[in-house]
N, CA and C atoms as a LAMMPS dump frame, in Angstrom:
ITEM: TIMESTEP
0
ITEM: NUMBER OF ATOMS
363
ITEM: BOX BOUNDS ff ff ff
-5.0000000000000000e+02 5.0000000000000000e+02
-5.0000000000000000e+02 5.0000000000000000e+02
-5.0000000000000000e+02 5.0000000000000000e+02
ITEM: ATOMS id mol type element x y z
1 1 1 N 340.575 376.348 97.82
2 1 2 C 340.305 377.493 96.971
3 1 3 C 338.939 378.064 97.334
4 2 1 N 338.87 379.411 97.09
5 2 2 C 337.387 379.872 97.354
6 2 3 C 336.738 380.335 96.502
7 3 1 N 335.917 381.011 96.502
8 3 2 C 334.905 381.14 95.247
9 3 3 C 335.193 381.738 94.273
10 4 1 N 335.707 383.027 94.609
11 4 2 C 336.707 383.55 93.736
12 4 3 C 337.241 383.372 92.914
13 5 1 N 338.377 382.557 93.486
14 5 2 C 339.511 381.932 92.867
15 5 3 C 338.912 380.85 91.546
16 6 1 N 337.934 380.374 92.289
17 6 2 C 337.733 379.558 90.68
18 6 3 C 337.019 380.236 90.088
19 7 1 N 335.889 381.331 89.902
20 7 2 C 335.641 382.29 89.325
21 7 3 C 336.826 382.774 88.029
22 8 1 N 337.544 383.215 88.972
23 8 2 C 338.346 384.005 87.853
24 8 3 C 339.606 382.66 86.899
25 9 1 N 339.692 381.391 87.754
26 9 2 C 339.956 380.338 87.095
27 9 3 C 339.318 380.003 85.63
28 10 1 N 337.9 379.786 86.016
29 10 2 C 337.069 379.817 85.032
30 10 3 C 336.824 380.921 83.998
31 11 1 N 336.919 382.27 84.435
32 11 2 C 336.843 383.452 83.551
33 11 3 C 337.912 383.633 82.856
34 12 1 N 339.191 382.774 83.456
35 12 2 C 340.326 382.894 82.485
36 12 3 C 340.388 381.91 81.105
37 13 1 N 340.023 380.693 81.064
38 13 2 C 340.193 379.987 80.802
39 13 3 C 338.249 380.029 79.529
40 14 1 N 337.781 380.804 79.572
41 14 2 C 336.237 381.066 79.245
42 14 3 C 336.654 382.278 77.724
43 15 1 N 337.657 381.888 77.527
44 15 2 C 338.391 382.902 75.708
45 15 3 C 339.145 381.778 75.077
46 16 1 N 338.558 381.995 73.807
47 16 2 C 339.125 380.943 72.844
48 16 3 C 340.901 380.724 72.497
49 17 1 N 341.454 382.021 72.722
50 17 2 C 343.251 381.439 73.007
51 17 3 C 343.707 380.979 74.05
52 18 1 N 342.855 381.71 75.269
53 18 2 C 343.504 381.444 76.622
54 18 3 C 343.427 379.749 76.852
55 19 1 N 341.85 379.306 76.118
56 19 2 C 341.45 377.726 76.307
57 19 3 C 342.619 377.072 75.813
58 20 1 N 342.731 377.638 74.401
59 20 2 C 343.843 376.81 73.553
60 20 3 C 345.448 377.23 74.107
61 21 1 N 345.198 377.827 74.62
62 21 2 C 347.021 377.922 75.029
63 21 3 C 347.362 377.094 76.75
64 22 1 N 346.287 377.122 77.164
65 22 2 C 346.053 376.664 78.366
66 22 3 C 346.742 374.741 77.941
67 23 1 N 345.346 374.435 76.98
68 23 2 C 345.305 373.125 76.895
69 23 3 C 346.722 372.841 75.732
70 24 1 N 347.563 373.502 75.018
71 24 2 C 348.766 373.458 74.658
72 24 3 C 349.684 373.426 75.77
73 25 1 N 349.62 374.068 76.392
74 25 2 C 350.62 373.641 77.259
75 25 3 C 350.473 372.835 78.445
76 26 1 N 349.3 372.154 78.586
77 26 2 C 348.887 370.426 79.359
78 26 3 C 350.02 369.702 78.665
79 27 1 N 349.244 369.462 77.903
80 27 2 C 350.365 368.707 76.543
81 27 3 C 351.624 368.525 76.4
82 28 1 N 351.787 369.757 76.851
83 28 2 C 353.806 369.857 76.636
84 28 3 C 354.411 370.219 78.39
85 29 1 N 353.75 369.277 79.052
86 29 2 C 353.95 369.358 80.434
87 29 3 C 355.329 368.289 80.574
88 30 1 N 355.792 368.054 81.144
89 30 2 C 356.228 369.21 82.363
90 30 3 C 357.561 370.219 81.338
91 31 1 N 357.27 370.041 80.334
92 31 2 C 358.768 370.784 80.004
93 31 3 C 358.481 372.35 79.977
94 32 1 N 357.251 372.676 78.941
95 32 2 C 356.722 374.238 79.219
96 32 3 C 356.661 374.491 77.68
97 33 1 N 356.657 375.703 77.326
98 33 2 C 356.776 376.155 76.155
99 33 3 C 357.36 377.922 76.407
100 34 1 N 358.486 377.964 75.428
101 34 2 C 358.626 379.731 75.457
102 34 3 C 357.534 380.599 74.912
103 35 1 N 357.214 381.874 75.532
104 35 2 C 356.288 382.452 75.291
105 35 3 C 356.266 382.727 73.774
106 36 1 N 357.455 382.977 73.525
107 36 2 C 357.433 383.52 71.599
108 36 3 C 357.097 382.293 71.046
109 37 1 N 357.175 380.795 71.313
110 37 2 C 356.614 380.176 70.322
111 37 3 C 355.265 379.719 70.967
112 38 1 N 354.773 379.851 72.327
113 38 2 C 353.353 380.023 72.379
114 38 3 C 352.592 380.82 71.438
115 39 1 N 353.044 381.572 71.065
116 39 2 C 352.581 382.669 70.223
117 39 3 C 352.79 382.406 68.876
118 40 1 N 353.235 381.832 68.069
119 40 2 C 353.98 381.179 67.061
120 40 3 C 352.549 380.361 66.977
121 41 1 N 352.812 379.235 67.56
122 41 2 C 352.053 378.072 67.806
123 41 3 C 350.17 378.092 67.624
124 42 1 N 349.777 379.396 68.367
125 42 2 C 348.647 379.45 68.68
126 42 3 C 348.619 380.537 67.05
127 43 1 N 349.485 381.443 66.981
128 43 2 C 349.159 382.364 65.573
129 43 3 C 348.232 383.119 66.059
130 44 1 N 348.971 383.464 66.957
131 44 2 C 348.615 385.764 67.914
132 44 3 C 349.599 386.406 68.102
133 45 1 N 349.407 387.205 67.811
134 45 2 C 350.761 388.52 67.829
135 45 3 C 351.407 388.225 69.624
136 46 1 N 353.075 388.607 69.239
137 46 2 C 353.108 388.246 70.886
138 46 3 C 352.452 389.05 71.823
139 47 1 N 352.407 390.419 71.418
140 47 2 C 351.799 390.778 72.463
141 47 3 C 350.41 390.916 73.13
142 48 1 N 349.503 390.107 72.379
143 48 2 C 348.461 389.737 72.318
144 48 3 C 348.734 388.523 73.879
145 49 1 N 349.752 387.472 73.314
146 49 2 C 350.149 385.88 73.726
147 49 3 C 350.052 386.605 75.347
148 50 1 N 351.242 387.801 74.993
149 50 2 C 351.415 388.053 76.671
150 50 3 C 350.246 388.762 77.41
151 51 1 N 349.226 389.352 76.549
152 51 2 C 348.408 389.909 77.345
153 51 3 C 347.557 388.796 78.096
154 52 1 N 347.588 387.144 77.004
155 52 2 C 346.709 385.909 77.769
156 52 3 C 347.39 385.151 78.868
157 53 1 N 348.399 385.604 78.287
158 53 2 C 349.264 384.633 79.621
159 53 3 C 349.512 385.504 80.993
160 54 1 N 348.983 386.858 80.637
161 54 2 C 349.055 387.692 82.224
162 54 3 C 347.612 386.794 82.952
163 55 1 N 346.71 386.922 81.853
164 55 2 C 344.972 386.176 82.422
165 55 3 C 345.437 385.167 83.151
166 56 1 N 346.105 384.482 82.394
167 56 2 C 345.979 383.081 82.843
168 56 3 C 347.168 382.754 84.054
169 57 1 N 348.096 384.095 84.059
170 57 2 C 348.601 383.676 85.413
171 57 3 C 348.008 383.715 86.626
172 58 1 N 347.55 385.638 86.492
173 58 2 C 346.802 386.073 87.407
174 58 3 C 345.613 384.619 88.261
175 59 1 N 345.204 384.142 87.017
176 59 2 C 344.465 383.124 87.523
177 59 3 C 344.732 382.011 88.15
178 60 1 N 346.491 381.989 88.241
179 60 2 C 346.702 380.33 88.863
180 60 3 C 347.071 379.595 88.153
181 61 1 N 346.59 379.898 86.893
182 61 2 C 346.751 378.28 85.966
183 61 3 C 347.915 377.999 84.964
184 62 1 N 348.567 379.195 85.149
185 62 2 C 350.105 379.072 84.322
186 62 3 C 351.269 379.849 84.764
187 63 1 N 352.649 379.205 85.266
188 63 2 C 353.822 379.277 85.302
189 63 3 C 354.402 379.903 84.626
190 64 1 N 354.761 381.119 84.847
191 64 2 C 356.575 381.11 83.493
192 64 3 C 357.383 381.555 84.521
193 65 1 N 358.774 380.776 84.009
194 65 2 C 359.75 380.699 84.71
195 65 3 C 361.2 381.135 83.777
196 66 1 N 361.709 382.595 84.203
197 66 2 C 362.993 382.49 83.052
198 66 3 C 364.104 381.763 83.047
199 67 1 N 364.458 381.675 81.616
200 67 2 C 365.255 381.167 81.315
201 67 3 C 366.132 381.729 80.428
202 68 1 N 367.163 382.27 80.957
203 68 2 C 368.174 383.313 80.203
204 68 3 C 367.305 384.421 79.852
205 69 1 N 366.658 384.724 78.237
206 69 2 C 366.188 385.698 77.912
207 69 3 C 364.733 385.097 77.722
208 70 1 N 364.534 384.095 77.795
209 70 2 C 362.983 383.343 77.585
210 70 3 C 362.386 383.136 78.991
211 71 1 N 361 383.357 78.723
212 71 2 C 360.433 382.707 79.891
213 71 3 C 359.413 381.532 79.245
214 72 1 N 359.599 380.667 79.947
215 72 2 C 359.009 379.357 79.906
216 72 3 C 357.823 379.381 80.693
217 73 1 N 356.709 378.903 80.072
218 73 2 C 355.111 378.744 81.178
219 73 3 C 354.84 377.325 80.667
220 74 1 N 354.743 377.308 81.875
221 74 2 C 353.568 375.586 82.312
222 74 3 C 352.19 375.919 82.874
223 75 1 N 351.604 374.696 82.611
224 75 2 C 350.172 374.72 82.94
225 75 3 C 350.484 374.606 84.738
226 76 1 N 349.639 374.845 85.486
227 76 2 C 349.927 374.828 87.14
228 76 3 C 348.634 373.742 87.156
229 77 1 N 348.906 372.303 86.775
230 77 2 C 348.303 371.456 87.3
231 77 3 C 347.445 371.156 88.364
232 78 1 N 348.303 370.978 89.805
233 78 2 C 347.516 371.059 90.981
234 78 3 C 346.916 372.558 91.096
235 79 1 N 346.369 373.365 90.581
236 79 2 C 346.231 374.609 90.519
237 79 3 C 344.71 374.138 90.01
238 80 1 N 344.672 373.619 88.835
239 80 2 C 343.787 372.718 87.447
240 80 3 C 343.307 372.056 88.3
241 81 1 N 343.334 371.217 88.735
242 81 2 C 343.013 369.868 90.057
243 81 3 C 342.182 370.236 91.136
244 82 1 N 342.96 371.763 91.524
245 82 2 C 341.978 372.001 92.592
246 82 3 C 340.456 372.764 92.272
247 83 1 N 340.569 373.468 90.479
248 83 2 C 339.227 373.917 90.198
249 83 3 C 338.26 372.551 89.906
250 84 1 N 339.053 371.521 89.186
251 84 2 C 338.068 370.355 88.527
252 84 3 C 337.295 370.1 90.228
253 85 1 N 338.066 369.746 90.767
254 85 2 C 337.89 369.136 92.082
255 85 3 C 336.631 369.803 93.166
256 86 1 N 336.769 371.553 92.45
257 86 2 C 335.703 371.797 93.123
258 86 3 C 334.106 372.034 93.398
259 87 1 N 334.793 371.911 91.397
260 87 2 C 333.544 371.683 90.575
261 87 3 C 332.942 370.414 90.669
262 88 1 N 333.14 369.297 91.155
263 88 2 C 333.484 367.606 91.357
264 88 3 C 332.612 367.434 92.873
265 89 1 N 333.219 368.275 93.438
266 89 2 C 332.915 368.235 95.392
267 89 3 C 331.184 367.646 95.346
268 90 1 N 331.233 366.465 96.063
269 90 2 C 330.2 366.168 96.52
270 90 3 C 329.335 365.927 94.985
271 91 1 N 329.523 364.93 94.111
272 91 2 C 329.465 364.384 92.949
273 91 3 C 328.348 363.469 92.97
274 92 1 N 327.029 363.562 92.436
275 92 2 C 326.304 362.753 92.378
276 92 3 C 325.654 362.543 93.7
277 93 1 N 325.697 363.571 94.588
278 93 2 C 325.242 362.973 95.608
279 93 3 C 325.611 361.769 96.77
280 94 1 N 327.573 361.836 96.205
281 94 2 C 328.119 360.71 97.005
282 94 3 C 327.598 359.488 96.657
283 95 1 N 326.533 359.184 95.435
284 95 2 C 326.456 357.988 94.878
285 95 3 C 327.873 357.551 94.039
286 96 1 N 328.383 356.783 94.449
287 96 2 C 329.603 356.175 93.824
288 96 3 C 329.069 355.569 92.369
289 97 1 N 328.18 355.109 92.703
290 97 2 C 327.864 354.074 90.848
291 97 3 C 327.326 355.453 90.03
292 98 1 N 326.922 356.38 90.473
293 98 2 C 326.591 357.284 89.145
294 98 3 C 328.142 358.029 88.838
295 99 1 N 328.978 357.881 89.964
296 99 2 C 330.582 358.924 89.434
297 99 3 C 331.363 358.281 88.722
298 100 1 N 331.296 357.072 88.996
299 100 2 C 332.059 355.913 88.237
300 100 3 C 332.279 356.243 86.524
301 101 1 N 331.724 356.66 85.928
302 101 2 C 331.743 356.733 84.603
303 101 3 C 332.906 358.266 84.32
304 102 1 N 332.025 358.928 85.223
305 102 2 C 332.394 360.414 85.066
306 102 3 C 334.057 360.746 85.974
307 103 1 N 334.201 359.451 86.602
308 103 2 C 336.106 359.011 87.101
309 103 3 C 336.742 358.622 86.26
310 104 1 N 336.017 357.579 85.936
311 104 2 C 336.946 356.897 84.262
312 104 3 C 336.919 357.788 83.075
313 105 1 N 336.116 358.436 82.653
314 105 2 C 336.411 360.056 81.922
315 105 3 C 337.803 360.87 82.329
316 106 1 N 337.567 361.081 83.223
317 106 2 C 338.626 361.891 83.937
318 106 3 C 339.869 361.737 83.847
319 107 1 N 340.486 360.294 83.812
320 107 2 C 341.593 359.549 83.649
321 107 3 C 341.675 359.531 82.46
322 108 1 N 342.04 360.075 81.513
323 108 2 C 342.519 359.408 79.778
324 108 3 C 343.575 358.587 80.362
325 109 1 N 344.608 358.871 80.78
326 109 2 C 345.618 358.159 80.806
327 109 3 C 345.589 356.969 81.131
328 110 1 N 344.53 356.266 81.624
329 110 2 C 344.32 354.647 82.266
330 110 3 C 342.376 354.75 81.858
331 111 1 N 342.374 354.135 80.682
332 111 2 C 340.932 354.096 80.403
333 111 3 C 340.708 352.96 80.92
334 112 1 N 339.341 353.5 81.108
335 112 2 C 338.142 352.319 82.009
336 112 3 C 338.071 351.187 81.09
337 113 1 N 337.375 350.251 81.681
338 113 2 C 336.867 349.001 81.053
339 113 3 C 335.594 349.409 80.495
340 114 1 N 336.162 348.385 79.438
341 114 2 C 334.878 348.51 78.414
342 114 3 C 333.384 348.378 79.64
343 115 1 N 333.063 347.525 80.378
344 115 2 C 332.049 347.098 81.211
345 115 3 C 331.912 348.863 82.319
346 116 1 N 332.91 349.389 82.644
347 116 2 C 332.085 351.145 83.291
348 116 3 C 331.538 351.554 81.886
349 117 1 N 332.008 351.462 80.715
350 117 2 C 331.873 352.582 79.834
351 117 3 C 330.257 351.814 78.927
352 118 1 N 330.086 350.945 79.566
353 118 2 C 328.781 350.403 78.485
354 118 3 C 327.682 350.177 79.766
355 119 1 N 328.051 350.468 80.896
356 119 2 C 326.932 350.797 82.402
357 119 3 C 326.653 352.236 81.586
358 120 1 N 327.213 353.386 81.109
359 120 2 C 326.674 354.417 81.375
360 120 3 C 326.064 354.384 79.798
361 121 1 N 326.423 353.923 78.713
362 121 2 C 325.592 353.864 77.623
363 121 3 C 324.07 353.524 77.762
């Protein structure tokens, strides 16, 4: 990705629905959510929903895909991965013992040991 691209990654994702609709539909990965109950959900007019979800396509970071008369959006993960990642690049100075904490952060899904998480306390 180039500079740009996470620019406007970040500028999408830098408004208080786009954050919350973004990080709603992490959540409800991989299945998606229909746009009318994105909109439901978050409590914005739809056409408000669709004006965030143009942001947030334009930007990379969300999918919709139809389905009959619905379109379904997902978060675009490796999309997500490649901004964290670039923001990440060259971390600490390639000191491994200062990233260590800030890896095990990263992972909710497999938390660190108590012993990374009381090095960085």
């Amino acid at each position: 990705m180039d500079e740009n691209e996470i620019i406007s990654a970040l500028a999408a994702l830098a408004q208080t629905t786009r954050l919350s609709t973004f990080r709603l539909l992490v959540r409800r990965e991989p299945d998606g959510v229909p746009a009318g109950e994105l909109a439901r959900l978050i409590d914005v007019p739809q056409n408000t929903m669709s004006a965030h979800l143009a942001t947030l396509s334009r930007a990379g970071l969300v999918v919709g895909e139809r389905r009959s008369r619905s379109i379904i959006y997902r978060a675009d993960l490796d999309r997500f991965r490649d901004v964290a990642l670039y923001l990440l690049k060259d971390c600490c100075g390639g000191r491994a013992d200062l990233c260590a904490p800030l890896n095990a952060d990263l992972n909710p899904c497999c938390p660190a040991s108590e012993e990374t998480h009381g090095k960085r306390r």
